[in-house]
C-alpha positions as CSV (number, residue, x, y, z in Angstrom):
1,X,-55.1,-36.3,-31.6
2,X,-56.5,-32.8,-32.3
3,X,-60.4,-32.2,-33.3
4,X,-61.8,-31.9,-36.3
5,X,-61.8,-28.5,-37.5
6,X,-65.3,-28.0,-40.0
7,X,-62.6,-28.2,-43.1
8,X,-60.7,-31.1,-42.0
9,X,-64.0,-33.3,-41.7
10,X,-64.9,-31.9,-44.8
11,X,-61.6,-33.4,-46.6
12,X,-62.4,-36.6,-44.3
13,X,-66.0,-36.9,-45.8
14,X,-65.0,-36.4,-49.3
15,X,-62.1,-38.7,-48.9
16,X,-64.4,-41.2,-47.9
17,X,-67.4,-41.3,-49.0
18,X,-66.1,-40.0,-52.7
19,X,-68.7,-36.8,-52.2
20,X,-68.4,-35.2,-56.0
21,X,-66.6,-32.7,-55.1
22,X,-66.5,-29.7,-51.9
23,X,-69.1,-27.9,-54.6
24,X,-71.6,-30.2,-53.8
25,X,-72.4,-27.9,-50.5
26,X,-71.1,-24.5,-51.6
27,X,-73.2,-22.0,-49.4
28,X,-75.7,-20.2,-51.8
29,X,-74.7,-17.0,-50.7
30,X,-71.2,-15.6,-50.6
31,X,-70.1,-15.0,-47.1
32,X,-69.7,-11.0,-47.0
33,X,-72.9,-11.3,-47.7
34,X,-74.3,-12.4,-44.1
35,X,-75.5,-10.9,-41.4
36,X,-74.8,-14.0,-39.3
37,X,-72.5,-16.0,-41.3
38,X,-71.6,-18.9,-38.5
39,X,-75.5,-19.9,-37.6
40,X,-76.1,-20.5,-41.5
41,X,-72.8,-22.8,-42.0
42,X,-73.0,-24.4,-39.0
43,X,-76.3,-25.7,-40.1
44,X,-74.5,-26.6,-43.5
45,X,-71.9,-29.0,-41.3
46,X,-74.6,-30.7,-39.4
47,X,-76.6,-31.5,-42.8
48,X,-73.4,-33.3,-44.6
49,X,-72.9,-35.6,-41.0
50,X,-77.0,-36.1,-41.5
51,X,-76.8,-37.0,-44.8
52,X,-74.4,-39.5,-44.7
53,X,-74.8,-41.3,-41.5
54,X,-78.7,-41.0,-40.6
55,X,-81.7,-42.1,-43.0
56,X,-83.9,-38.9,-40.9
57,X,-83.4,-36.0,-42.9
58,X,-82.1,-33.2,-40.8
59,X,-85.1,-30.9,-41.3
60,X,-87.6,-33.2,-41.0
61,X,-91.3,-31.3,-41.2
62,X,-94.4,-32.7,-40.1
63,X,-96.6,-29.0,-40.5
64,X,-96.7,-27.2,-43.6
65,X,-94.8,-24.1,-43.9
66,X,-96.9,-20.8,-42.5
67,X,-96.7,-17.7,-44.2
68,X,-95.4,-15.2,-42.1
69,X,-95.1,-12.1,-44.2
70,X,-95.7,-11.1,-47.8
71,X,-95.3,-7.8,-50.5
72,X,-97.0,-8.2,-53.7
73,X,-97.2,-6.1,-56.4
74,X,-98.0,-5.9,-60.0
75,X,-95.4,-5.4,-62.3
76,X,-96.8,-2.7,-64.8
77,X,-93.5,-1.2,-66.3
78,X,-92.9,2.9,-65.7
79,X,-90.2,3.5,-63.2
80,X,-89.3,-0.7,-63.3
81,X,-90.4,-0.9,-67.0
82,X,-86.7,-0.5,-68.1
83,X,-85.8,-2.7,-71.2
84,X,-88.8,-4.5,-71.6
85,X,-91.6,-2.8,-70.3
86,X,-94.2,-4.3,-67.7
87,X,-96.0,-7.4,-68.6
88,X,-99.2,-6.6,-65.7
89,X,-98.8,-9.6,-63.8
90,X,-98.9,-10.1,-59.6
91,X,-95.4,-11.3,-58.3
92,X,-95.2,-11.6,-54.4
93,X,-92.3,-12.4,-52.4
94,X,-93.5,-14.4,-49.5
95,X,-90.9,-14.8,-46.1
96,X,-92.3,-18.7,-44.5
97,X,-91.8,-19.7,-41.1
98,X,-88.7,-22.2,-41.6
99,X,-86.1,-22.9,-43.9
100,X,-88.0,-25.2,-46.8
101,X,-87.3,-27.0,-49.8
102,X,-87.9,-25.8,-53.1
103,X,-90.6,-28.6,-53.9
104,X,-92.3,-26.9,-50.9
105,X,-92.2,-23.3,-52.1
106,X,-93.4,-24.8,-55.8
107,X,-96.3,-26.6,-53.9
108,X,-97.4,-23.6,-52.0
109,X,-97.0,-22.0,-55.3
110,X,-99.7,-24.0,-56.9
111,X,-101.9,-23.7,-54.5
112,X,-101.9,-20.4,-54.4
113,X,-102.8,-20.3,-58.4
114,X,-99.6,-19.1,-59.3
115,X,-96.3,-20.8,-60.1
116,X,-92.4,-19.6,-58.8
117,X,-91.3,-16.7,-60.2
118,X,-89.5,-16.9,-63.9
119,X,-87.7,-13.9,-63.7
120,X,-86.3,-13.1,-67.7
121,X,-85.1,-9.4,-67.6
122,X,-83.0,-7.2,-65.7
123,X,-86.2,-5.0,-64.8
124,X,-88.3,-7.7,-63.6
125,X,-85.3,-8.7,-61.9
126,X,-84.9,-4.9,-59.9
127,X,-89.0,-5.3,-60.1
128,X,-88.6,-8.1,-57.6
129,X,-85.3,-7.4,-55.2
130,X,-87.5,-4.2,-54.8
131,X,-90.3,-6.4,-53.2
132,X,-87.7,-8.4,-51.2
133,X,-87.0,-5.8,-48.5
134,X,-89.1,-8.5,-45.9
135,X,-87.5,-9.6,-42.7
136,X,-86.6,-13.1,-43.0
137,X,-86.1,-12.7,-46.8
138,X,-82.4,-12.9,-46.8
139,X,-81.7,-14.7,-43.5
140,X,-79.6,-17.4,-44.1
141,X,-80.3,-17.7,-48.5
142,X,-82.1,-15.3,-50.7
143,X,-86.0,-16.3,-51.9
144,X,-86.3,-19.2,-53.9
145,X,-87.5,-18.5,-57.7
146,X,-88.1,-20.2,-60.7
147,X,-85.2,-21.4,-62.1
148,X,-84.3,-25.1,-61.8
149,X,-82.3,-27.7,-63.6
150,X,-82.4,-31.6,-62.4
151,X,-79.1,-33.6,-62.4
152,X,-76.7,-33.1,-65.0
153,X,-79.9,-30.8,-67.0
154,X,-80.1,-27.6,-68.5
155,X,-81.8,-24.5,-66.4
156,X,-84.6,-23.5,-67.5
157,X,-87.5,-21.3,-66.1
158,X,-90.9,-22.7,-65.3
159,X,-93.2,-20.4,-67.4
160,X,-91.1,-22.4,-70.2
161,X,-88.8,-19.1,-71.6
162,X,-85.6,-20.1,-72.5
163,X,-83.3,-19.4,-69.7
164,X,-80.4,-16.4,-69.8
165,X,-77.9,-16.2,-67.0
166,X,-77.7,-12.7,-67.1
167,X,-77.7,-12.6,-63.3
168,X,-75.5,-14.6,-62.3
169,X,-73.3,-14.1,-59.4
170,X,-69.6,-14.2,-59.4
171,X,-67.9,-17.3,-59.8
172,X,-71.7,-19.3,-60.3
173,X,-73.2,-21.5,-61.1
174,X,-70.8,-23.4,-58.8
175,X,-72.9,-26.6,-57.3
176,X,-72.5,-30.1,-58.3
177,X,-74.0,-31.6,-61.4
178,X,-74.6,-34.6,-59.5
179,X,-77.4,-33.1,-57.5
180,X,-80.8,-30.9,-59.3
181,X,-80.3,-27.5,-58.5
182,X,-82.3,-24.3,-58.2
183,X,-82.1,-20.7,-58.3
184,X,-82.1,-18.4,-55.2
185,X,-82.1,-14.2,-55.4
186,X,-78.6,-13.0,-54.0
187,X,-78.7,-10.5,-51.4
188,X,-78.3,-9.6,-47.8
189,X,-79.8,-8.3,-44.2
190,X,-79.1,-5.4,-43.3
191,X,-78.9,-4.0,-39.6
192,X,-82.4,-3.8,-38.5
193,X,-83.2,-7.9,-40.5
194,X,-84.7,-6.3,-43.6
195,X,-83.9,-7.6,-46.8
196,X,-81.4,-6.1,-49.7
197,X,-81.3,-7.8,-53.0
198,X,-78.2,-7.2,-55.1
199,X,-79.4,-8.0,-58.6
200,X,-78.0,-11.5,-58.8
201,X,-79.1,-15.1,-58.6
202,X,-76.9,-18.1,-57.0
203,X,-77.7,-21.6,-57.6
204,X,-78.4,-23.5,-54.7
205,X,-79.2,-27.6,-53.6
206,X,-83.1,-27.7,-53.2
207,X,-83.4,-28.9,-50.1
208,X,-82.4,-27.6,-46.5
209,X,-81.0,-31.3,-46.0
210,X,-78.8,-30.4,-48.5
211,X,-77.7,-27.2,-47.1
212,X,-80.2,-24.9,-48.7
213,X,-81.5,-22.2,-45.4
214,X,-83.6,-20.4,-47.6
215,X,-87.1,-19.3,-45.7
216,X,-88.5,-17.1,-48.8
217,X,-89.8,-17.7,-52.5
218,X,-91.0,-15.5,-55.3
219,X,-94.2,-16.5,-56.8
220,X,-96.1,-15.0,-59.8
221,X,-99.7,-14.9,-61.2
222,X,-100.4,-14.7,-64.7
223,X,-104.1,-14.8,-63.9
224,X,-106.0,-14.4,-60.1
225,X,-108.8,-14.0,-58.0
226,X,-108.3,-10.6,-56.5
227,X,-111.6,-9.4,-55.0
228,X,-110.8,-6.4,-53.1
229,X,-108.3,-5.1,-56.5
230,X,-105.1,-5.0,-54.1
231,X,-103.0,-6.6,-56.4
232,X,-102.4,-9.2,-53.7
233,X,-104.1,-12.1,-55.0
234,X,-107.0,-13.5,-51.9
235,X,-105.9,-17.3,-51.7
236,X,-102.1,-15.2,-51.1
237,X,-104.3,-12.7,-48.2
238,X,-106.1,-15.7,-47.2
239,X,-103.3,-18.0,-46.3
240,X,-101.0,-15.7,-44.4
241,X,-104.1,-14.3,-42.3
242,X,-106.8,-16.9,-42.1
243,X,-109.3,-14.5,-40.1
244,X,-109.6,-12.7,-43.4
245,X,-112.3,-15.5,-44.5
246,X,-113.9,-16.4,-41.4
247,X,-116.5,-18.3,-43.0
248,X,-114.4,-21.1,-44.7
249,X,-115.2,-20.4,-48.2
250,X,-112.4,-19.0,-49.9
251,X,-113.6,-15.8,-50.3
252,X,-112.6,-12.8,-48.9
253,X,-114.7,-12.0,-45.9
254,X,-114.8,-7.9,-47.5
255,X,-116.1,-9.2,-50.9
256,X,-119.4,-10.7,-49.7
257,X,-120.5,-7.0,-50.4
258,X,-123.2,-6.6,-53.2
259,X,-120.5,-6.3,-56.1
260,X,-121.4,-2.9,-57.0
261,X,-120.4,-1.9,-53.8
262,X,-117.2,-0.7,-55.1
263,X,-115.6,0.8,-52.0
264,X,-117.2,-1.5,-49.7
265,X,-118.7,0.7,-47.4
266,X,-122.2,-1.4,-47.0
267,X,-124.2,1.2,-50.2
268,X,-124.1,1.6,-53.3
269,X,-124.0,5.3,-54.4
270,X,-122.2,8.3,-55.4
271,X,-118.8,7.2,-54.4
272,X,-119.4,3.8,-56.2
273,X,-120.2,5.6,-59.3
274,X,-117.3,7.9,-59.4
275,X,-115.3,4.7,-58.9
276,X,-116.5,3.0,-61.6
277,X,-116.2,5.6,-64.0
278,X,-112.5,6.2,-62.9
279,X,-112.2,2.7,-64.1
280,X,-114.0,3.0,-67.8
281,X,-112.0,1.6,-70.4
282,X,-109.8,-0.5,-68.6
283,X,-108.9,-3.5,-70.4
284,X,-106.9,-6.3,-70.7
285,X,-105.4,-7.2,-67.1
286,X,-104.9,-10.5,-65.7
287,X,-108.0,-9.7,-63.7
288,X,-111.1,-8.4,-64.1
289,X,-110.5,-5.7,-61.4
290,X,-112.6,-2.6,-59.6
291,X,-115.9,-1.6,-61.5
292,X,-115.8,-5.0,-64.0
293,X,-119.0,-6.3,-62.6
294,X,-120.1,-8.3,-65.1
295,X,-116.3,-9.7,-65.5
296,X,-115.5,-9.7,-69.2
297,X,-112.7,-7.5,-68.8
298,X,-113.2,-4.2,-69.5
299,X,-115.5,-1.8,-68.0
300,X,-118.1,0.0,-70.4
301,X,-121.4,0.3,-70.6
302,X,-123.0,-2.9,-69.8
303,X,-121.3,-2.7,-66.4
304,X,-122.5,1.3,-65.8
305,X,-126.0,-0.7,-66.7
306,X,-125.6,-3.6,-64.1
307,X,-124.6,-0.8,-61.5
308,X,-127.4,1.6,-62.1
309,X,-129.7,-1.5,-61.4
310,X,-128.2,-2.2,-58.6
311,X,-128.2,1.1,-56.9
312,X,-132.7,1.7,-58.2
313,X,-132.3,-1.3,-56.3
């Protein structure tokens, strides 16, 4: 008897064990698309054999996913503004340590203060693939984001906006209805690892037991803590380099400056000033930002009061 080619056991599988159908573990991402196309499905072969035979999920974790490398950037419209225009909120792209589930990437999500990405116009959309050009991003599968659906449900985003496929990829959505479902970016490696989104999305099983390699999420903040005014939100600094907050407390270890120590040089003076005054007026961000000292949101007069204080002092 010959072996088992991947396809015939495949047919075997769905034969018996009446799997849905082969859509059930369609690879995310089409196969042009990869870099190194027989790693990624000969991970998706193992998973079906684990799933069915062994009650120990293939990818069994007992650490937490480690960040290994982030972009972050807030989306304010000009150049990416395209049909609708920036909205001013931090999205990051964040490339993980191992393949992970989409429950994981949500959780990390929270914790960080923001929630996956909901990603509801073609210019957030080139917004985003344009922050994706990390090593690891597109490995095996693109970044999750915040599209989801459970079994047999509608898609929808989590901020709650009604979901548009505008992006989908050829010939998706494609996985089984009998198994929830989320959205990954579509894109590729190119020759040197870094990422290349192509503009699409793909739906994908959330887990990598189910097949899923995906290392990367896209999370957004519609409000943060962003001391240093990086537009990289701290708890998001914080977690991929812990020796940024030496002390434990959550707090950038450069923010323990007097607050009107605008560019953190250990005085408050001239520079500071000029600073703050390049800042007058602004109003209305997510965050309070540079030269807000007395964070209500915009910096006037009360803060140029609060700062001249400071520096008497």
């Amino acid at each position: 008897m010959r072996p088992l080619d991947a396809r015939d056991f495949l047919k075997q599988l769905e034969r018996g064990f009446q799997l849905s159908r082969v859509s059930a573990i369609v690879p995310p991402m089409p196969r042009t698309q990869r870099t190194d196309q027989s790693a990624c499905d000969s991970t998706r072969t193992m998973f079906v054999a684990a799933l069915l035979f062994t009650a120990t999920p293939l990818f069994a974790q007992d650490e937490p996913p480690r960040i290994e490398r982030f972009a972050a950037a807030r989306f304010d419209g000009g150049d990416m503004g395209g049909d609708k225009g920036g909205d001013g909120f931090v999205r990051a792209v964040v490339v993980v340590d191992r393949p992970w589930a989409y429950a994981e990437a949500e959780a990390l999500a929270h914790a960080l203060g923001g929630r996956l990405a909901s990603i509801d116009s073609t210019a957030l959309l080139s917004f985003v693939g344009a922050l994706a050009n990390l090593e690891g991003a597109f490995e095996c599968d693109g970044p999750w984001i915040g599209g989801s659906r459970s079994t047999n449900g509608a898609w929808a985003w989590t901020s709650g906006a009604s979901f548009d496929g505008f992006a989908w990829a050829p010939g998706r959505p494609a996985q089984t209805t009998r198994a929830a479902a989320a959205l990954v970016l579509g894109g590729a490696e190119d020759a040197t690892g870094a990422g290349i989104a192509d503009g699409t999305w793909l739906d994908a099983l959330q887990s990598p037991d189910l097949g899923t390699r995906s290392r990367g999420a896209v999370i957004e903040w519609t409000s943060l803590v962003d001391c240093d005014a990086d537009n990289a939100p701290d708890p998001l600094e914080i977690a991929a380099d812990p020796d940024l907050d030496l002390d434990g407390n959550g707090v950038l270890d450069a923010c323990t400056a007097h607050p009107a120590d605008l560019d953190r040089d250990g005085v408050v003076g001239a520079s500071d000033l000029s600073l703050l005054l390049d800042a007058w007026g602004n109003v209305g961000r997510p965050t309070a930002g540079l030269g807000d000292l007395n964070a209500d949101g915009v910096v006037d007069a009360s803060d140029l009061t609060m700062f001249l204080v400071s520096w008497a002092g």
